[in-house]
C-alpha positions as CSV (number, residue, x, y, z in Angstrom):
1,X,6.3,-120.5,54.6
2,X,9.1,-120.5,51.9
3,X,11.1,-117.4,51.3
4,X,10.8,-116.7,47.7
5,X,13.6,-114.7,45.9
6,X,13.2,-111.0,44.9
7,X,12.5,-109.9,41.6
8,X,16.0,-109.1,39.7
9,X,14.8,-106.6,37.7
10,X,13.3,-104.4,40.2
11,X,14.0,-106.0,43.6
12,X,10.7,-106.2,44.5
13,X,10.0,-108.3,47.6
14,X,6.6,-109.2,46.4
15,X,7.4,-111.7,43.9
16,X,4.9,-114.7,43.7
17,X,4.9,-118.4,42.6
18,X,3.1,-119.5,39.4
19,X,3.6,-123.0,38.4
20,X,7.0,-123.1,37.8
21,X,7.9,-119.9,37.1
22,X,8.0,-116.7,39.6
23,X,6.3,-113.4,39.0
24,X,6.7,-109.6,40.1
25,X,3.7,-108.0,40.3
26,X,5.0,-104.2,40.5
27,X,6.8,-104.6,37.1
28,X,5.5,-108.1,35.5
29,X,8.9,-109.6,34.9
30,X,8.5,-113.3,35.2
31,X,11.6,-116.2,35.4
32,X,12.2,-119.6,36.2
33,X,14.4,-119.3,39.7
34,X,17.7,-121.1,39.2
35,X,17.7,-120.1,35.3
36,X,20.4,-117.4,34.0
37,X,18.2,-114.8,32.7
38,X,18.9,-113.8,29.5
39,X,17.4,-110.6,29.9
40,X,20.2,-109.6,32.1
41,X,22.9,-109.4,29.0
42,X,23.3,-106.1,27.1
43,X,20.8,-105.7,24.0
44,X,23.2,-105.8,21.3
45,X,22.1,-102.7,18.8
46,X,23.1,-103.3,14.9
47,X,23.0,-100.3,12.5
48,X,21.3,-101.2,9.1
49,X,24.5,-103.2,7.7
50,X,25.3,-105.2,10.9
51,X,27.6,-103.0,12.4
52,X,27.4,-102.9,16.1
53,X,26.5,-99.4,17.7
54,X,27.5,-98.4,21.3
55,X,27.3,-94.6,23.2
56,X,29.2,-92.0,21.6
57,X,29.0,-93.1,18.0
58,X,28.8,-91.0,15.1
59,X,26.1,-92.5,12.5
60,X,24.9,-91.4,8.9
61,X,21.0,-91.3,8.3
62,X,20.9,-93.5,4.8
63,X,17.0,-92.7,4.6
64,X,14.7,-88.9,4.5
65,X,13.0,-89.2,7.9
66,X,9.8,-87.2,8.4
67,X,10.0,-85.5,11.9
68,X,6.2,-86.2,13.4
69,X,4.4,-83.8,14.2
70,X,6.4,-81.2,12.0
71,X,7.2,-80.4,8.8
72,X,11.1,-80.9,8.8
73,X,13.2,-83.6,7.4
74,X,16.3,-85.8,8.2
75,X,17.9,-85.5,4.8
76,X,19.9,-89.0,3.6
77,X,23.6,-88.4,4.7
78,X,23.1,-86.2,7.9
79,X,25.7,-87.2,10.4
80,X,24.7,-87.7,13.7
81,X,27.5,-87.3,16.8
82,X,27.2,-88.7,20.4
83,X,24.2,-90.6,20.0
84,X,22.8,-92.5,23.4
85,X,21.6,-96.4,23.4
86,X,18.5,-96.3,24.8
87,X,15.6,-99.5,25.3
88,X,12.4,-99.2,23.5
89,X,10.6,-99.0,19.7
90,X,13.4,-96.1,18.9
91,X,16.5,-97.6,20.2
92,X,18.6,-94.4,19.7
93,X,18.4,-90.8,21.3
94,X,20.3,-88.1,19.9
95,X,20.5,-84.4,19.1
96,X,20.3,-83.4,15.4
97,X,21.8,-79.8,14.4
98,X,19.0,-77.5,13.1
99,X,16.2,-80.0,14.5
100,X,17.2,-81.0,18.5
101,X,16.8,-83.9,20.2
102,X,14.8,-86.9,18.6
103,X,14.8,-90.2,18.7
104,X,16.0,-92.5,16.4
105,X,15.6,-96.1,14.9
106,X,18.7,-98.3,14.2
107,X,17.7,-99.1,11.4
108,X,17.8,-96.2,9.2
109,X,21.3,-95.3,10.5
110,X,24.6,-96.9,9.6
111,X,27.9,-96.4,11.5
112,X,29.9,-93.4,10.4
């Protein structure tokens, strides 16, 4: 019985063949064994004009955002210190003075 590798995003042992790729089936992640992953390079995160963002920034809102599930509003020009990268649909977490901590999408923020 062959020894297959372990999954490198979560190191599970319980990785499986499939055709020609590999499979973890704790987290779903599948790759081709030999191949760089290019999964395993930093997501670059671009404000709305390009800029690139990392942790700590400071950013300027350049659009009114609703808050959900509230009736406040992230006026157009608020500045937003410290922000934290994070993965997912809003790609930056952050605590807004007068609102708290929200999440935010790079898109509607440009690099202060």
């Amino acid at each position: 019985m062959t020894t297959l590798p372990p999954c490198p995003k979560c190191n599970s042992e319980y990785s499986y063949q499939d055709g020609a790729q590999l499979v973890c089936p704790e987290c779903g992640h599948e790759w081709v064994p030999g191949e760089a992953d290019a999964g395993d390079e930093a997501k670059v995160i671009k404000d709305a004009v390009g800029n690139v963002l990392a942790d700590g920034d400071t950013v300027t809102v350049i659009k009114d955002l609703k808050v959900k599930g509230s009736s406040l509003v992230v006026k157009v020009g608020t500045k937003v210190r410290n922000i934290r990268l994070v993965d997912g649909d809003h790609d930056i977490d952050c605590k807004i003075d007068g609102i708290g901590q929200m999440g935010l999408k790079s898109e509607f923020v440009k690099k202060a």
